[in-house]
C-alpha positions as CSV (number, residue, x, y, z in Angstrom):
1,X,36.7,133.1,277.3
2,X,36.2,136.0,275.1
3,X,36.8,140.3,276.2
4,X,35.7,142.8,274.5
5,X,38.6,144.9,273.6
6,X,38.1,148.8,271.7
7,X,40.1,149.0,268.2
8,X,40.7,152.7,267.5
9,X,40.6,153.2,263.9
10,X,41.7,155.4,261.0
11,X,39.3,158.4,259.8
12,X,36.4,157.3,258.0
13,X,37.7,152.9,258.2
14,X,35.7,151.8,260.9
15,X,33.7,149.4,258.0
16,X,37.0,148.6,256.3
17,X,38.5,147.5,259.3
18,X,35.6,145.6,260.7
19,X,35.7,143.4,257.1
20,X,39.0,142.8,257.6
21,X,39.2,141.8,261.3
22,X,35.9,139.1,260.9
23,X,38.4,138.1,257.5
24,X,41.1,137.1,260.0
25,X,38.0,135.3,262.4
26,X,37.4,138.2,264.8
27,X,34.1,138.8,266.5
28,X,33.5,142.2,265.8
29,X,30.9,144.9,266.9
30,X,30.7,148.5,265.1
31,X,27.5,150.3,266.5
32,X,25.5,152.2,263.6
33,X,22.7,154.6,263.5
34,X,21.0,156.6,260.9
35,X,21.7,160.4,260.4
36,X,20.7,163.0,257.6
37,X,23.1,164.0,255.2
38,X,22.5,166.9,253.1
39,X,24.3,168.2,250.0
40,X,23.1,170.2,247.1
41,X,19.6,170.6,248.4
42,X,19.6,166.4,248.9
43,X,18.7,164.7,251.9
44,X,19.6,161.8,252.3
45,X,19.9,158.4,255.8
46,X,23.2,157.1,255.7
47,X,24.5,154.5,257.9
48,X,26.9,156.1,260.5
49,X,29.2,154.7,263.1
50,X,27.8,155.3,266.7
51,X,31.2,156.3,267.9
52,X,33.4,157.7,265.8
53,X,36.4,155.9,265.2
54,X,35.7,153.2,267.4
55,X,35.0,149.3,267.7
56,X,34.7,146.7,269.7
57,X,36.6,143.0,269.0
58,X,36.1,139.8,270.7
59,X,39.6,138.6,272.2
60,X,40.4,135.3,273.8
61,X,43.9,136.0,275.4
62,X,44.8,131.9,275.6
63,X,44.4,131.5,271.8
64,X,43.8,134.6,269.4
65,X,46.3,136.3,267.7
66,X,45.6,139.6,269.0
67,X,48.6,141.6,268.4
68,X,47.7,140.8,264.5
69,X,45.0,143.5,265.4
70,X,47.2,146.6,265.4
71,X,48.5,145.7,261.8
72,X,44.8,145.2,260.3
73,X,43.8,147.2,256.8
74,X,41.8,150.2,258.8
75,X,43.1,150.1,262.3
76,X,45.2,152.8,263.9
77,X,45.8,151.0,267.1
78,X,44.5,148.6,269.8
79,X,43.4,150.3,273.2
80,X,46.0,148.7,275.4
81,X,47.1,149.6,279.3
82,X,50.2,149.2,279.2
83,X,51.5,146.0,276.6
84,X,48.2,144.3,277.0
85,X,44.4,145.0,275.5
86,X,42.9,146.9,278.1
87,X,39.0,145.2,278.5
88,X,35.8,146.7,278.8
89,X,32.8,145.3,280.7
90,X,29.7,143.9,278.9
């Protein structure tokens, strides 16, 4: 049965490391919304991550590799409690 772990990621890699974890056959979930971005009198909608640094994965303890998570191009670390993935509710 699949949890819903959160990946905490490095600045600015939540896209990177989403490609890469679906790469290695994770279920992944990175919230976006739109925001303005201006620069030299430009505006401009970009797609933004809802929570900055953040993600959500798919684990099945009994069969995924989830430890391969913490080594992923784009991930800073796993939230664990203690040495396992600590689970959020749906």
């Amino acid at each position: 049965m699949n949890s819903w772990c959160v990946v905490y990621t490095q600045a600015q890699s939540e896209a990177k490391a989403a490609g890469h974890l679906r790469r290695q056959g994770f279920n992944v979930y990175l919230p976006e919304c739109y925001k303005l971005r201006r620069h030299a009198r430009k505006k401009e909608r970009i797609k933004s991550p809802l929570f900055s640094r953040y993600l959500f994965v798919a684990v099945d303890m009994t069969k995924d590799r989830w430890r391969a998570i913490n080594s992923t191009i784009g991930v800073s670390h796993l939230i664990c409690c203690g040495d396992r993935p600590r689970f959020i509710s749906e």
